[in-house]
ZASETI-458654 format. One record per atom (N, C-alpha, C): residue in one letter; z, x, y; residue number from 1; atom name. Coordinates in nm, 4 decimals, decimal comma, always signed. Example, Ala and Ser with C-alpha at 12.3 -4.5 7.8 and 13.67 -1.06 7.14 Angstrom:
// residues 2
+------+----------+----------+----------+--------+--------+
| bati |        w |        u |        v | gudren | drenmi |
+------+----------+----------+----------+--------+--------+
|    A |  +0,7800 |  +1,3190 |  -0,5690 |      1 |      N |
|    A |  +0,7800 |  +1,2300 |  -0,4500 |      1 |     CA |
|    A |  +0,7800 |  +1,3200 |  -0,3300 |      1 |      C |
|    S |  +0,7080 |  +1,2850 |  -0,2250 |      2 |      N |
|    S |  +0,7140 |  +1,3670 |  -0,1060 |      2 |     CA |
|    S |  +0,7870 |  +1,2900 |  +0,0030 |      2 |      C |
+------+----------+----------+----------+--------+--------+
//
This chain:
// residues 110
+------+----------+----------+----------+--------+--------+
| bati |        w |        u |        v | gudren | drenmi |
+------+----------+----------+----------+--------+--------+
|    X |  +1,7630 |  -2,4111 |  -0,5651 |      1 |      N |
|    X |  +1,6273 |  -2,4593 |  -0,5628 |      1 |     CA |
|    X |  +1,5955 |  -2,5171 |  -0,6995 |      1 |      C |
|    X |  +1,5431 |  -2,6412 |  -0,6832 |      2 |      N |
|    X |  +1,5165 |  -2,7290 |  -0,8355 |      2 |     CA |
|    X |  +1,4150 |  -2,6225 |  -0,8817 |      2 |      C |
|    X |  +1,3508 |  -2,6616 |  -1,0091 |      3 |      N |
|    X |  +1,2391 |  -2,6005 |  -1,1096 |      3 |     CA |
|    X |  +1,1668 |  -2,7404 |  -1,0200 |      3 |      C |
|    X |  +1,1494 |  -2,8091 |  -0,9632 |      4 |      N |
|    X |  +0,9930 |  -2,8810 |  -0,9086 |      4 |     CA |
|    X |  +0,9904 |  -2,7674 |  -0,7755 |      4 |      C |
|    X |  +1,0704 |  -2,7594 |  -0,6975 |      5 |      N |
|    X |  +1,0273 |  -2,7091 |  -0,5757 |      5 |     CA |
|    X |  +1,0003 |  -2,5473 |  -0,6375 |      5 |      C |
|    X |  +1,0136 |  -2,4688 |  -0,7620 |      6 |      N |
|    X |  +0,9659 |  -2,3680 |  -0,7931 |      6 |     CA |
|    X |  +0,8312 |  -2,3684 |  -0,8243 |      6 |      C |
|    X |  +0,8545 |  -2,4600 |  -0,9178 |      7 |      N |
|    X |  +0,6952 |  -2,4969 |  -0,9549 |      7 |     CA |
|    X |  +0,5192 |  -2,5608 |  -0,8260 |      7 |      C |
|    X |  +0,6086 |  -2,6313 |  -0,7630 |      8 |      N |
|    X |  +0,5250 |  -2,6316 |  -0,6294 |      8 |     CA |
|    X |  +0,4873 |  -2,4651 |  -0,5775 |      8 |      C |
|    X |  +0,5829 |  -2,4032 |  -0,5706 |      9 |      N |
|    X |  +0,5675 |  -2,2581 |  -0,4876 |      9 |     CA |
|    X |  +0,4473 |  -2,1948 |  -0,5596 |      9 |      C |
|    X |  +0,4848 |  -2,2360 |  -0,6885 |     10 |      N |
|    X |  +0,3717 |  -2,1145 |  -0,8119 |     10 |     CA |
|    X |  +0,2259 |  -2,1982 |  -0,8142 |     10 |      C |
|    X |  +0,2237 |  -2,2955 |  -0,7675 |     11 |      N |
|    X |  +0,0716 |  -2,3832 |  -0,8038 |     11 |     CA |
|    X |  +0,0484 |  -2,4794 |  -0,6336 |     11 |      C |
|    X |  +0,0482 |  -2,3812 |  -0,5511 |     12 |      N |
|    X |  -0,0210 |  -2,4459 |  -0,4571 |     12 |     CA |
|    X |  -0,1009 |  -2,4481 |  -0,4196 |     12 |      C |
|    X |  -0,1805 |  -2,4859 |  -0,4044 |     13 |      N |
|    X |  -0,3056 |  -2,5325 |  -0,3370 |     13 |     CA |
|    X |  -0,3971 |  -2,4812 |  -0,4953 |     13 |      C |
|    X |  -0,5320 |  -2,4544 |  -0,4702 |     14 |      N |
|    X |  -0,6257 |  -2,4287 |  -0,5626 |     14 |     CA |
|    X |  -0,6146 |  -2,2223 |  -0,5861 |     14 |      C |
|    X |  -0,5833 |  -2,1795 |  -0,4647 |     15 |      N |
|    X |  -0,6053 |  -2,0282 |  -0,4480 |     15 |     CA |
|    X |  -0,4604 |  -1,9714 |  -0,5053 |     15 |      C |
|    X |  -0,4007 |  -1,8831 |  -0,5064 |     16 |      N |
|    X |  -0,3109 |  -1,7956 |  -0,5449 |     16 |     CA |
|    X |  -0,1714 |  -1,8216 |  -0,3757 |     16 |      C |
|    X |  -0,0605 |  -1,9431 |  -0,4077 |     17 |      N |
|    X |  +0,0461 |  -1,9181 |  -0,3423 |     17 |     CA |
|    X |  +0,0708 |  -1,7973 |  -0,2605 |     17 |      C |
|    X |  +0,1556 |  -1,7899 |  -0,1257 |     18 |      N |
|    X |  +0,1921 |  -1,6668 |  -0,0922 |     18 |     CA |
|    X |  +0,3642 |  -1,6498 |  -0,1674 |     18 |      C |
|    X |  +0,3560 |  -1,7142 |  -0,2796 |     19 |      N |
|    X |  +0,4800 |  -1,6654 |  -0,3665 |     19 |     CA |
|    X |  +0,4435 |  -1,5531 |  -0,4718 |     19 |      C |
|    X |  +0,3301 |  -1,6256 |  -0,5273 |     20 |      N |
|    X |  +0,2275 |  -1,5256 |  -0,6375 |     20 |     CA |
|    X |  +0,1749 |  -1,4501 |  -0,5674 |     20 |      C |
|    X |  +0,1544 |  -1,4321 |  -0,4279 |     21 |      N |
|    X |  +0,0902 |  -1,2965 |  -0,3360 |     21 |     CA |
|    X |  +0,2208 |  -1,2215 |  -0,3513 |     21 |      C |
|    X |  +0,3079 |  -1,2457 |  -0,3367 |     22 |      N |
|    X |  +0,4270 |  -1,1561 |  -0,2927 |     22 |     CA |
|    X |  +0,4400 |  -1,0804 |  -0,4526 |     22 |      C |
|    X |  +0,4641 |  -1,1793 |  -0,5700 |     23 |      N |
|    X |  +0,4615 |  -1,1256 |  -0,6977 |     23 |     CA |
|    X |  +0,4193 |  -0,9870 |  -0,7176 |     23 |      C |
|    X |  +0,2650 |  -1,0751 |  -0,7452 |     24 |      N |
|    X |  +0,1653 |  -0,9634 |  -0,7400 |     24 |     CA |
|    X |  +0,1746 |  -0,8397 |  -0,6860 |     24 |      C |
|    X |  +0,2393 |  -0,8704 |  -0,5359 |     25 |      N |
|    X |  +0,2301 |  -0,7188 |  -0,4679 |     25 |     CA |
|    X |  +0,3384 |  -0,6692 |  -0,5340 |     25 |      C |
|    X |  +0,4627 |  -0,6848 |  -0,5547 |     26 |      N |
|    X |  +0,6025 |  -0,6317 |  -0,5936 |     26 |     CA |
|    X |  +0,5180 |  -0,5604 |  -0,7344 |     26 |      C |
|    X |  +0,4933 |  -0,6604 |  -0,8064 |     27 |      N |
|    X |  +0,4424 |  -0,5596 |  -0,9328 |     27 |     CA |
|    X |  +0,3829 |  -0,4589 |  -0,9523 |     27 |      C |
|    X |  +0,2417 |  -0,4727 |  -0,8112 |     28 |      N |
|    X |  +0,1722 |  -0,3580 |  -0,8014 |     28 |     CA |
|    X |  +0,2704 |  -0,2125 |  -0,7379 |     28 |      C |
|    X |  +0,3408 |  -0,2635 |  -0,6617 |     29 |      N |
|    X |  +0,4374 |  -0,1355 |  -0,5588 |     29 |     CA |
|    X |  +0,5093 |  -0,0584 |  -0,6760 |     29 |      C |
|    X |  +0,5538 |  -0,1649 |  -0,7909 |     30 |      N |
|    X |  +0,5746 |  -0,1100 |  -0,8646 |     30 |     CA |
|    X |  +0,5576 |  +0,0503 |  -1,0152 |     30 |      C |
|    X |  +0,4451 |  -0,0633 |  -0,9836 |     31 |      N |
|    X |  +0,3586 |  +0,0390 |  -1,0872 |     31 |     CA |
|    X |  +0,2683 |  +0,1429 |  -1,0169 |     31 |      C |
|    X |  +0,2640 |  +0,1209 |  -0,8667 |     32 |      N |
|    X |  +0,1721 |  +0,2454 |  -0,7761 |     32 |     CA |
|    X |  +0,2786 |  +0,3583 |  -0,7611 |     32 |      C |
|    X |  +0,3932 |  +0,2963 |  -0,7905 |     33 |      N |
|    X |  +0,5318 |  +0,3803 |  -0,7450 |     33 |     CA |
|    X |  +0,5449 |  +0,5131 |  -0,9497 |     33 |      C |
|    X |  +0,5051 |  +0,4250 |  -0,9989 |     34 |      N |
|    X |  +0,5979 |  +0,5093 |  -1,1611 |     34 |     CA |
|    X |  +0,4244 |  +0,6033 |  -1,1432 |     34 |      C |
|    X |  +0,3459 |  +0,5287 |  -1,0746 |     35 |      N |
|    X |  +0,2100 |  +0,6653 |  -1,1264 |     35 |     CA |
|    X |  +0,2354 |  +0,7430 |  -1,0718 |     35 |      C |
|    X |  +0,2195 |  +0,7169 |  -0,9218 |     36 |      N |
|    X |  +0,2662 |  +0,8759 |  -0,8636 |     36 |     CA |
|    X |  +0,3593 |  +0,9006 |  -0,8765 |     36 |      C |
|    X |  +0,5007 |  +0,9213 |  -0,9203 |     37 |      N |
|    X |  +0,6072 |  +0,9901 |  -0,9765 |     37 |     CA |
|    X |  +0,5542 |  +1,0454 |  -1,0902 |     37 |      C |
|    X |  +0,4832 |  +0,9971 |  -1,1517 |     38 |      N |
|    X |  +0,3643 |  +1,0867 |  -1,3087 |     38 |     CA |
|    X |  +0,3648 |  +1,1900 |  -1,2355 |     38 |      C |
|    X |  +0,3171 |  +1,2313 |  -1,1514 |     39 |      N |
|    X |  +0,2600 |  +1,3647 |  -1,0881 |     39 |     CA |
|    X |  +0,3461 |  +1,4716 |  -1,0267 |     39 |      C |
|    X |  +0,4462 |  +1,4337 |  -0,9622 |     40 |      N |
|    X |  +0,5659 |  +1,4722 |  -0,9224 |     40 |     CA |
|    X |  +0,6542 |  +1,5422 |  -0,9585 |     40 |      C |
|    X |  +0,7304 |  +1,6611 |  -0,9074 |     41 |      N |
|    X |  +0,8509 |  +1,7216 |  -0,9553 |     41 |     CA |
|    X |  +0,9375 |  +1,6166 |  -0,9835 |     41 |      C |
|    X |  +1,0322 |  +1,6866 |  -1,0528 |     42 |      N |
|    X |  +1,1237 |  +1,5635 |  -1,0896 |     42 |     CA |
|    X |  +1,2519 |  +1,6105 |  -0,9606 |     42 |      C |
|    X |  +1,2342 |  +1,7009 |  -0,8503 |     43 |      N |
|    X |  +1,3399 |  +1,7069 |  -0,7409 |     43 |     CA |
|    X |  +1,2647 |  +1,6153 |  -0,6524 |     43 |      C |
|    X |  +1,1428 |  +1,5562 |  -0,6968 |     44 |      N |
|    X |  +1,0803 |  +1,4941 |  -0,5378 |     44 |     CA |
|    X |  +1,0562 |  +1,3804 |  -0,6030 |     44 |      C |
|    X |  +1,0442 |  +1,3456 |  -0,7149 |     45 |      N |
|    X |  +1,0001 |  +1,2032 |  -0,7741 |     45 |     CA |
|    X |  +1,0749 |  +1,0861 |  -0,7194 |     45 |      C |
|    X |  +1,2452 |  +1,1236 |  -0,7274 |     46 |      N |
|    X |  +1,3071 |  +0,9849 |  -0,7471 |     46 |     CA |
|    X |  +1,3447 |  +0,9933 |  -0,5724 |     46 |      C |
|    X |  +1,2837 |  +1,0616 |  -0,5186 |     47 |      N |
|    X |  +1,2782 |  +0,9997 |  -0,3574 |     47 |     CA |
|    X |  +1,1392 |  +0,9740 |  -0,2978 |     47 |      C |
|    X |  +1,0868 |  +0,9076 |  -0,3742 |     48 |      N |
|    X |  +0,9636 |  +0,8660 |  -0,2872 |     48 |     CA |
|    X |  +0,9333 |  +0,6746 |  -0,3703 |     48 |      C |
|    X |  +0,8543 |  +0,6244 |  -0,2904 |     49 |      N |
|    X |  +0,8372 |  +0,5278 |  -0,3545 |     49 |     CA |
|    X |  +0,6907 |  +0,4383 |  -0,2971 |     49 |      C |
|    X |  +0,6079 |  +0,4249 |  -0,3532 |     50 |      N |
|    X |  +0,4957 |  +0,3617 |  -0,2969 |     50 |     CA |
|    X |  +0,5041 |  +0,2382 |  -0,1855 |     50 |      C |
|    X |  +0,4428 |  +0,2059 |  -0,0809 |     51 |      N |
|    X |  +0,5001 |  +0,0760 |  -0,0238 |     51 |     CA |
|    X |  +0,3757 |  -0,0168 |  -0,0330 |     51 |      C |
|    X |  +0,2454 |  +0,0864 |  -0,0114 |     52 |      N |
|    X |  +0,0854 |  -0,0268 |  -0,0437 |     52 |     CA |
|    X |  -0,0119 |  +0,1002 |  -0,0470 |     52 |      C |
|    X |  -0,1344 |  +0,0352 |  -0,0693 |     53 |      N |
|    X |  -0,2571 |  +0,0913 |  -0,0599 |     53 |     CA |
|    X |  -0,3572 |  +0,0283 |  +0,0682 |     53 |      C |
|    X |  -0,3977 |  +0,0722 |  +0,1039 |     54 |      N |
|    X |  -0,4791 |  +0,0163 |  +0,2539 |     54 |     CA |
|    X |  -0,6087 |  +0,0959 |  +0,2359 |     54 |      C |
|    X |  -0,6674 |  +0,0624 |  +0,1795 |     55 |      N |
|    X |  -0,8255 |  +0,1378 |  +0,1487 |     55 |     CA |
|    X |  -0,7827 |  +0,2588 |  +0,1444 |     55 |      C |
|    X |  -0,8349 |  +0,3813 |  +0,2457 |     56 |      N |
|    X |  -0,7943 |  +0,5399 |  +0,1953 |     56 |     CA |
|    X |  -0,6363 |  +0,5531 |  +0,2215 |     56 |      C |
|    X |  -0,5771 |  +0,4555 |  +0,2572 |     57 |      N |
|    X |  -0,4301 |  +0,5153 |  +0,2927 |     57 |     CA |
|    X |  -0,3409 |  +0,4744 |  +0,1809 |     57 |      C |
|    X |  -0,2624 |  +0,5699 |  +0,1467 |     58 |      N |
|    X |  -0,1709 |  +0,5114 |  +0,0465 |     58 |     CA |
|    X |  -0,0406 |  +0,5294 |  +0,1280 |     58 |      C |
|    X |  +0,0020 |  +0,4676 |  +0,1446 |     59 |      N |
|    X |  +0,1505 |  +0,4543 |  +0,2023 |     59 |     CA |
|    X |  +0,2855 |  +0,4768 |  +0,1309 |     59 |      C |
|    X |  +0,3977 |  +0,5648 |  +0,1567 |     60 |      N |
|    X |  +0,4994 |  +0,5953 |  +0,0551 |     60 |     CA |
|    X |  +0,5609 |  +0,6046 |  +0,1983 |     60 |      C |
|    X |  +0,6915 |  +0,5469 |  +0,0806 |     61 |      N |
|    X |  +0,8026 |  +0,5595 |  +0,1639 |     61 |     CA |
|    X |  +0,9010 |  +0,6882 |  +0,1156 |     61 |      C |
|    X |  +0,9858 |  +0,7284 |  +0,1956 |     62 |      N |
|    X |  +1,0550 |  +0,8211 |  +0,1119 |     62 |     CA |
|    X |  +1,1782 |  +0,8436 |  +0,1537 |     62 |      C |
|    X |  +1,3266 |  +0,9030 |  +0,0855 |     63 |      N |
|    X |  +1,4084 |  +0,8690 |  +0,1611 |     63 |     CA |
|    X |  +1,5099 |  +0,9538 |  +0,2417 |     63 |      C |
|    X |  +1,4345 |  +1,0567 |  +0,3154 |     64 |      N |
|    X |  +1,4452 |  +1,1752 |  +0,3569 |     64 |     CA |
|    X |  +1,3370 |  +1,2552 |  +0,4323 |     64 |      C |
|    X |  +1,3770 |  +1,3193 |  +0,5625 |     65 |      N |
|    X |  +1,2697 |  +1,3996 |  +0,6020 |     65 |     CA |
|    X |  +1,2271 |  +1,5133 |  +0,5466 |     65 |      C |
|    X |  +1,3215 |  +1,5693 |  +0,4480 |     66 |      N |
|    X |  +1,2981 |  +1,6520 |  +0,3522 |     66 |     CA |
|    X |  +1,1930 |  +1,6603 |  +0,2578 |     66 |      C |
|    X |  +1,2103 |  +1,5119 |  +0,2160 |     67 |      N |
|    X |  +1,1372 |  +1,4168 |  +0,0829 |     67 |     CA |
|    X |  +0,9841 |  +1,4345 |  +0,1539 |     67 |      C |
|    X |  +0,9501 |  +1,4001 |  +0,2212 |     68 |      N |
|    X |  +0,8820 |  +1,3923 |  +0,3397 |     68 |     CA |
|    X |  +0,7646 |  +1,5304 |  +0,3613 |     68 |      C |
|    X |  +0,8627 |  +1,5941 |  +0,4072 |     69 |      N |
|    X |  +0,8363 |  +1,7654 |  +0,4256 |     69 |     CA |
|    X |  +0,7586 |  +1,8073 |  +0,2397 |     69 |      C |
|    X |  +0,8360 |  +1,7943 |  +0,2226 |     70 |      N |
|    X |  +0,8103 |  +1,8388 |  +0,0514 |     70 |     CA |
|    X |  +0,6745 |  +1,7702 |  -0,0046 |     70 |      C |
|    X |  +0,6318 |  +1,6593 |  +0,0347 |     71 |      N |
|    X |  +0,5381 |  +1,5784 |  -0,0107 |     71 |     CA |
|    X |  +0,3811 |  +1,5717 |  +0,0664 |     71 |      C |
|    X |  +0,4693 |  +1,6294 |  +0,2309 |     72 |      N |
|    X |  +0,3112 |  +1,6924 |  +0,3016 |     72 |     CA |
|    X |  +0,2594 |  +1,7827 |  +0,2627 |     72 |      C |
|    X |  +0,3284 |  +1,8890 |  +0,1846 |     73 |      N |
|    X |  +0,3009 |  +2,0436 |  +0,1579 |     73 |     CA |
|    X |  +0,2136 |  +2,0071 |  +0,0178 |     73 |      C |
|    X |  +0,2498 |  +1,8982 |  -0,0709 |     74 |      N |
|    X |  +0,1809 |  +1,9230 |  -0,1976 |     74 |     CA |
|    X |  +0,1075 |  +1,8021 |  -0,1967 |     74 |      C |
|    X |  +0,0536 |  +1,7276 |  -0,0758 |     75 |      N |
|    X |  -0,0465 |  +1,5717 |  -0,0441 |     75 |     CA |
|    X |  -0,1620 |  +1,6058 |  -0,1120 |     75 |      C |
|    X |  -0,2286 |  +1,7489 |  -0,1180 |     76 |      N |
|    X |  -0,3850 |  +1,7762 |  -0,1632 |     76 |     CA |
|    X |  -0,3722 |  +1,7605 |  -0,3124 |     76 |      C |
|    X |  -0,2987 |  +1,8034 |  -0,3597 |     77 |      N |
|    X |  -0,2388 |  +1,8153 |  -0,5209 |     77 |     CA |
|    X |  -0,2537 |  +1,6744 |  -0,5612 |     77 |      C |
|    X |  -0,1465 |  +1,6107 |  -0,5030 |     78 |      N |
|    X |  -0,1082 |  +1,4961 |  -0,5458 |     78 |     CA |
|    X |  -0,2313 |  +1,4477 |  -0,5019 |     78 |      C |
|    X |  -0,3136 |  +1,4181 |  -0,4332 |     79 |      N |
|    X |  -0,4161 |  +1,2958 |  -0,4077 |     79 |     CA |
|    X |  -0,5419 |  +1,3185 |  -0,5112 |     79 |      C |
|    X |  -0,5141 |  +1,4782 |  -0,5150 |     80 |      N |
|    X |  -0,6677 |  +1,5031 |  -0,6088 |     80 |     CA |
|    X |  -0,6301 |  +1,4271 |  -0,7759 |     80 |      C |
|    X |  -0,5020 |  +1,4301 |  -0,8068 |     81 |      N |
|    X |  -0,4669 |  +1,3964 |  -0,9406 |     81 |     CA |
|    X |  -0,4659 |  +1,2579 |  -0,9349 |     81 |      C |
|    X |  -0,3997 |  +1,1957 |  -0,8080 |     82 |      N |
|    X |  -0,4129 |  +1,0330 |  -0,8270 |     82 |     CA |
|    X |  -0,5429 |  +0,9736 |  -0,8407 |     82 |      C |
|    X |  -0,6157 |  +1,0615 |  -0,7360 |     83 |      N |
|    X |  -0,8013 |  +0,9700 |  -0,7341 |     83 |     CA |
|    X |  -0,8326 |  +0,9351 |  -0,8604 |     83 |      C |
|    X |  -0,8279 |  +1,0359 |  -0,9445 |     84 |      N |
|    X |  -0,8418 |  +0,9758 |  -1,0916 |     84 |     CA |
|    X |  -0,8196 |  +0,8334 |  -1,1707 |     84 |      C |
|    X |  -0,7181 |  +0,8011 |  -1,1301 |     85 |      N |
|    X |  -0,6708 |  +0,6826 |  -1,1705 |     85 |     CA |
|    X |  -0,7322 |  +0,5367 |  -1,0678 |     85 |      C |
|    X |  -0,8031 |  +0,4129 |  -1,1193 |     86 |      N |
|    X |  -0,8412 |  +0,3482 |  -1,0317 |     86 |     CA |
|    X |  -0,8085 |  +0,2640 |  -0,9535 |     86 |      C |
|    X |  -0,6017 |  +0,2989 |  -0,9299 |     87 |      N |
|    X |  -0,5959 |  +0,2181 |  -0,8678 |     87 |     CA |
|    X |  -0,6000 |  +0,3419 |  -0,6956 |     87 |      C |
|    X |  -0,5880 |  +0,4601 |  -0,7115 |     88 |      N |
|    X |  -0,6244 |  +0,5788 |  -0,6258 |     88 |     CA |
|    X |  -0,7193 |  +0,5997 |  -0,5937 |     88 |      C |
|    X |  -0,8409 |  +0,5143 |  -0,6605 |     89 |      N |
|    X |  -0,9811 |  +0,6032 |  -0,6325 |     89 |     CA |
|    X |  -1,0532 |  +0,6316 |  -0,5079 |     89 |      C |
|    X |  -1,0187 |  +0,5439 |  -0,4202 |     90 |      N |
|    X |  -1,0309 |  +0,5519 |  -0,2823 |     90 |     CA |
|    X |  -0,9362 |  +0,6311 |  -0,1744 |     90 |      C |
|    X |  -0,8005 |  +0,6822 |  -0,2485 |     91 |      N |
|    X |  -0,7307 |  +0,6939 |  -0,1050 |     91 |     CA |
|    X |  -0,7665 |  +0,9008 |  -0,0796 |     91 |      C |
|    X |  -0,7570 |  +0,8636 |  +0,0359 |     92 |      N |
|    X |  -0,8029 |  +0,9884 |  +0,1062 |     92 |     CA |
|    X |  -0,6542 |  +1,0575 |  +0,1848 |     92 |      C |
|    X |  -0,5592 |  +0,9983 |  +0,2098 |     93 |      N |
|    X |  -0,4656 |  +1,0636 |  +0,3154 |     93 |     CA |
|    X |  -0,3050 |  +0,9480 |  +0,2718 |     93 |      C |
|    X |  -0,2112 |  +1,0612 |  +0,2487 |     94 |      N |
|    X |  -0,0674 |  +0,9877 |  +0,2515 |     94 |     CA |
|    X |  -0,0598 |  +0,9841 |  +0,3672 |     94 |      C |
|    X |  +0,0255 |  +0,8563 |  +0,3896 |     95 |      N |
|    X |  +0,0906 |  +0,8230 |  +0,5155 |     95 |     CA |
|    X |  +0,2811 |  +0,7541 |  +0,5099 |     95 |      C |
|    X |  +0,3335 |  +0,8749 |  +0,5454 |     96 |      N |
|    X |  +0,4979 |  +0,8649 |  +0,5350 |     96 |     CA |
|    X |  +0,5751 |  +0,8563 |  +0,6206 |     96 |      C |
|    X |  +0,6608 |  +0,7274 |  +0,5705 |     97 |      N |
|    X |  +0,7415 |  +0,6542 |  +0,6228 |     97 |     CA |
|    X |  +0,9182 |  +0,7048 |  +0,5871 |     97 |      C |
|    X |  +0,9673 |  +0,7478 |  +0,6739 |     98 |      N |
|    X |  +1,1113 |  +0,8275 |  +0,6553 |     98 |     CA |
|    X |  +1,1993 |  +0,7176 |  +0,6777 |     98 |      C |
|    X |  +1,2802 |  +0,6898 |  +0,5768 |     99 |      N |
|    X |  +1,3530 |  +0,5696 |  +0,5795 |     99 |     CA |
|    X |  +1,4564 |  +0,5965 |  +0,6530 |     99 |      C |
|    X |  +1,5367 |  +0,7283 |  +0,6166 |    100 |      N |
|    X |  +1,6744 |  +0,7135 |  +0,6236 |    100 |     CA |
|    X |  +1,6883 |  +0,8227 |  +0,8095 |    100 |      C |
|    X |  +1,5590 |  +0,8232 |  +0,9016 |    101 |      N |
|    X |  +1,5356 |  +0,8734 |  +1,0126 |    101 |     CA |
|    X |  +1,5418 |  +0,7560 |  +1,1381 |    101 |      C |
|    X |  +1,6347 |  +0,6310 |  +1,1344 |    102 |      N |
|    X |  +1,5834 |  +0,5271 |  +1,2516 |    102 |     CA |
|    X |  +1,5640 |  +0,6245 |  +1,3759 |    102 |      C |
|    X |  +1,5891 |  +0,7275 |  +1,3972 |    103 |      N |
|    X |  +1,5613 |  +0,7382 |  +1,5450 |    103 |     CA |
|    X |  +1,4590 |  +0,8378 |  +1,5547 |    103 |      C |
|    X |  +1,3725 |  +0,8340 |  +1,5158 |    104 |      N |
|    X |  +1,2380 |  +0,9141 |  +1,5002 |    104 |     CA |
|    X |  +1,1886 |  +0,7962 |  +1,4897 |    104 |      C |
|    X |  +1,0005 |  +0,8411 |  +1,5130 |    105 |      N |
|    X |  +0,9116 |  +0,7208 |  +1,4264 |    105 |     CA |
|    X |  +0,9070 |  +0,7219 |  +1,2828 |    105 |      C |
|    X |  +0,8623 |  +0,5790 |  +1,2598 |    106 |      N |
|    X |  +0,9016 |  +0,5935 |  +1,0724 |    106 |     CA |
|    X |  +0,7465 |  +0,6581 |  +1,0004 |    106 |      C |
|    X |  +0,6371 |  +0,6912 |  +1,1055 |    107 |      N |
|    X |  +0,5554 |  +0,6968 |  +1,0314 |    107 |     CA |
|    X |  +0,5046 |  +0,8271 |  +1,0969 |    107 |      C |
|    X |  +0,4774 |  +0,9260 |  +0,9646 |    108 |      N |
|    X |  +0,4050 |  +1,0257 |  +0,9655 |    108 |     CA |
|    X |  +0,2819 |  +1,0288 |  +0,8640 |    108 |      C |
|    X |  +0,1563 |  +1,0705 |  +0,9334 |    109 |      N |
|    X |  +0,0699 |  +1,0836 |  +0,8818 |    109 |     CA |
|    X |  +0,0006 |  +1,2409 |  +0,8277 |    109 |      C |
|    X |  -0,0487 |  +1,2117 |  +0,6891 |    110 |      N |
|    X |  -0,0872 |  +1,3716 |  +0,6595 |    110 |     CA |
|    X |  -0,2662 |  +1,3263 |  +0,6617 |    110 |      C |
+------+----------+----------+----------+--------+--------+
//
């Protein structure tokens, strides 16, 4: 891909590209992902990983039903410490997604 057809992607139209939407979000998943690991054991940290925020829902993925299990039991903990922070201030309820389960549903809600 040339640097014009990049540069088209990054400056289209007047509003924000869905290249710079995608950015944006990657960066945020990012950084929603290292806060809540702030809070976290370090046996449950490096299996979980933020996927979005949806008004009260914060969505994590994780990569184990274990991971999973472990993260419903301590959701009150963890949500009361995230609200603090504003990109948490709204969410009310994790909602987990078991990656490494295809034959279950991927989504459990606490």
């Amino acid at each position: 891909m040339g640097t014009k057809n990049v540069e088209h992607l990054l400056s289209e139209g007047s509003g924000f590209s869905p290249l710079q939407k995608l950015l944006r979000h990657n960066a945020n998943q990012r950084a929603w992902t290292d806060q809540l690991r702030a809070v976290l054991d370090n046996g449950l940290k490096y299996q979980v990983a933020v996927s979005n925020i949806k008004g009260p829902r914060l969505i994590v993925n994780c990569r184990s039903a274990g991971a999973a299990t472990k993260l419903r039991f301590v959701a009150p903990d963890i949500i009361a410490k995230l609200t603090t922070l504003s990109a948490f201030c709204r969410v009310e309820e994790i909602v987990l997604n078991v990656l490494s389960s295809p034959d279950r549903g991927p989504t459990r809600k606490l």
